[in-house]
C-alpha positions as CSV (number, residue, x, y, z in Angstrom):
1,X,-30.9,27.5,13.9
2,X,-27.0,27.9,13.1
3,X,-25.4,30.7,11.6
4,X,-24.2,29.8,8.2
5,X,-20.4,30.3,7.8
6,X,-18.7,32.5,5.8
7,X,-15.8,31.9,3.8
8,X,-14.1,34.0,1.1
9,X,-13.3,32.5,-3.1
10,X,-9.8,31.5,-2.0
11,X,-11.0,29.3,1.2
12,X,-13.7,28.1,-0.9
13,X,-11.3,26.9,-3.6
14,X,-9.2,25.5,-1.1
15,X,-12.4,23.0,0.1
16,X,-13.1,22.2,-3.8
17,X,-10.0,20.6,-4.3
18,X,-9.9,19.0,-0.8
19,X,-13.5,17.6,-1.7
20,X,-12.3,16.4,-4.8
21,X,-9.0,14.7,-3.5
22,X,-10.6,13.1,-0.6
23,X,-14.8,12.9,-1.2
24,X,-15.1,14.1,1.9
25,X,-18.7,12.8,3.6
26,X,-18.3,14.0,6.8
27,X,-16.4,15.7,9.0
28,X,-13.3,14.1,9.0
29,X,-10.6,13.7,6.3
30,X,-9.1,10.2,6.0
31,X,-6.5,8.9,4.2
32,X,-6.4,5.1,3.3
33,X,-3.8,2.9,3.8
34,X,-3.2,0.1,1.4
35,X,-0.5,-2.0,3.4
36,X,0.9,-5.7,2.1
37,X,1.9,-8.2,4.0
38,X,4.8,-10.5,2.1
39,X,6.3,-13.8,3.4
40,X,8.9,-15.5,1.2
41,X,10.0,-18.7,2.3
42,X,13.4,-20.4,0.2
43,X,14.4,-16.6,0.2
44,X,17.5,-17.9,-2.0
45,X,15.2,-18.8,-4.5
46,X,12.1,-17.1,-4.6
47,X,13.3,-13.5,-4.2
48,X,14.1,-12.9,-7.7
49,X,10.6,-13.9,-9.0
50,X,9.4,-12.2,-6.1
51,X,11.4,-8.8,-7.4
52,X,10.4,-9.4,-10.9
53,X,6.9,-8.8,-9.5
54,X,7.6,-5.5,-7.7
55,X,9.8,-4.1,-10.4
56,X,5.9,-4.8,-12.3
57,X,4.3,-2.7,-9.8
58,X,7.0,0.1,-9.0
59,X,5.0,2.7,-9.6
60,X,2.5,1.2,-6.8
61,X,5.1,1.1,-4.2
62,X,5.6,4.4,-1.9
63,X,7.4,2.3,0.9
64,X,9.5,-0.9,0.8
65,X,10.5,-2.9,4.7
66,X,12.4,-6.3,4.5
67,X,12.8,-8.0,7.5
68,X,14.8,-11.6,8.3
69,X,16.4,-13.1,10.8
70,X,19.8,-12.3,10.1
71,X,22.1,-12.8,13.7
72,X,24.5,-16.3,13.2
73,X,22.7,-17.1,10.1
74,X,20.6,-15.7,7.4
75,X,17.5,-16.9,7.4
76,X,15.3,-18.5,4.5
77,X,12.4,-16.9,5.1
78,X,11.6,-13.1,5.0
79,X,9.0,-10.4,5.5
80,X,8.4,-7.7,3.4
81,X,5.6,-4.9,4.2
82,X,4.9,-2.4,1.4
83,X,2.7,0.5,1.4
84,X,1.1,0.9,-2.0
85,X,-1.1,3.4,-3.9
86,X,-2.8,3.1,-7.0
87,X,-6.4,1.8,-7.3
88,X,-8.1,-1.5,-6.1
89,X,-7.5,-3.7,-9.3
90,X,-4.0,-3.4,-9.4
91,X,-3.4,-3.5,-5.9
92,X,-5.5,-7.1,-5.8
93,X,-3.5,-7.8,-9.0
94,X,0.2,-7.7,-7.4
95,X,-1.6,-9.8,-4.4
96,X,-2.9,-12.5,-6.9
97,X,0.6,-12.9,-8.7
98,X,1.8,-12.8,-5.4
99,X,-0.1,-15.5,-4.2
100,X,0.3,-17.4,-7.5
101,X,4.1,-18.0,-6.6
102,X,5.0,-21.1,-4.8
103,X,6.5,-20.2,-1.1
104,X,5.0,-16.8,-1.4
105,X,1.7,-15.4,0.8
106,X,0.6,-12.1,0.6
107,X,-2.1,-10.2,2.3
108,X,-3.0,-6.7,1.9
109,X,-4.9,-4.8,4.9
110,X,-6.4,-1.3,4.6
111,X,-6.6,1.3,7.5
């Protein structure tokens, strides 16, 4: 049999609000990772609508990444990988109007 572990009131506390940020079950605390995938092809014309839908979601959006080819010629097609936060309905919400948009895919993946 183990020896149970002591810890004093402010420790304790301390674990509370870590068991309350992150459910810990086990071990180990995790963070999630919502990352989206955007490709807009026609960049020239599909980028606004494509901003009007992030401007939406703003407050979902900790990190932004645009990539295109860009050496003798800037290209018509771009990537765009965001890191988002909020809960599982909105983030399958900016995917779906996303998706809705002709010449736009997105797919999120979480880690």
């Amino acid at each position: 049999m183990s020896n149970p572990v002591i810890i004093d009131q402010e420790q304790y506390i301390i674990l509370f609000l870590l068991y309350k940020k992150y459910k810990i079950k086990g071990e180990k605390i995790m963070e999630k990772y919502n990352i989206m995938a955007v490709v807009i092809n026609h960049r020239s014309n599909n980028a606004p609508k494509v901003q009007e839908v992030f401007t939406k979601y703003g407050c979902n959006i900790k990190m932004r990444v645009g990539l295109h080819e860009a050496e003798n010629v800037c290209s018509e097609e771009g990537l765009i990988l965001l890191q988002l936060a909020g809960s599982k309905e909105e983030i399958s919400e900016l995917e779906k109007q996303l998706n809705d948009m002709e010449g736009v895919r997105a797919k999120t993946l979480v880690i």
